[in-house]
N, C-alpha and C positions, 0 to 999 in steps of 0.2 A: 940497406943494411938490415940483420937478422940476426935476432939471437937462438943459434941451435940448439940451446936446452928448451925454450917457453916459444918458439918460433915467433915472438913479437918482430915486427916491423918499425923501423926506424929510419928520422930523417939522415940525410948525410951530413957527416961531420961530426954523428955519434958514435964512439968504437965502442963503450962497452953497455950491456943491457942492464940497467936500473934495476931491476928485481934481482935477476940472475947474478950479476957483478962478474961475468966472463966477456970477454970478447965478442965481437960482432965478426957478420962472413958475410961477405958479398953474394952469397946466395947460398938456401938453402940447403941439405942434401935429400935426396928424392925419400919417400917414408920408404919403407918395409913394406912389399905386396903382404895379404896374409899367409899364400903359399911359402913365404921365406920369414914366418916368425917359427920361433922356434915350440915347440910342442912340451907344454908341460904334462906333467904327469903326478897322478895326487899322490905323496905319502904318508900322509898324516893329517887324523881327524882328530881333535881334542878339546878341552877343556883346560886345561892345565896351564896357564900360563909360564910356566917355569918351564914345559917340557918347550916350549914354542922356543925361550931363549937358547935353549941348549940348541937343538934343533939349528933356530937361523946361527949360532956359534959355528957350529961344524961347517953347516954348508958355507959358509961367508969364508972358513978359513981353506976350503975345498976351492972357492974361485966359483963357486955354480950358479946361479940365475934363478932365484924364483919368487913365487908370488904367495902372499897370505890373504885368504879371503876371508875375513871379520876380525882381522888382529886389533881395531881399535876398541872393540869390546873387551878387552881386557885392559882399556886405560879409564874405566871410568869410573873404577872404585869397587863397584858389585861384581858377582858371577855373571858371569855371560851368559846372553839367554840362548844364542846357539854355540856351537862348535865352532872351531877354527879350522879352515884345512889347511894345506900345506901342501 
């Protein structure tokens, strides 16, 4: 048994995964070649933590997919020493 969010392995006669709290699948599904992930594309470089919230607001109510590279530097109380991109 296998939990498809954290891919842990489990004995049998466990259904759901400890960390995760979803259900277990009798076998996992195959990952994503990287040919078939999907392609981001940058559109925003900032500073600005507010404009980031506005930002993931729109896309998240769009349904869209993406990624923030350094968004936890804006949890740590000071200015960021880089940008965020988006």
């Amino acid at each position: 048994m296998f939990c498809p969010n954290c891919r842990s392995e489990y004995v049998d006669g466990i259904t759901e995964c400890s960390d995760c709290h979803i259900p277990l699948v009798e076998e996992l599904p195959e990952e994503m070649e990287p040919e078939n992930l999907p392609a981001y594309v940058k559109v925003l470089v900032t500073f600005n933590s507010a404009d980031l919230v506005v930002i993931k607001s729109l896309l998240e109510g769009a349904g869209l997919d993406y990624y923030i590279e350094g968004e936890n530097f804006h949890y740590l109380g000071v200015p960021p020493a880089q940008s965020v991109k988006l």
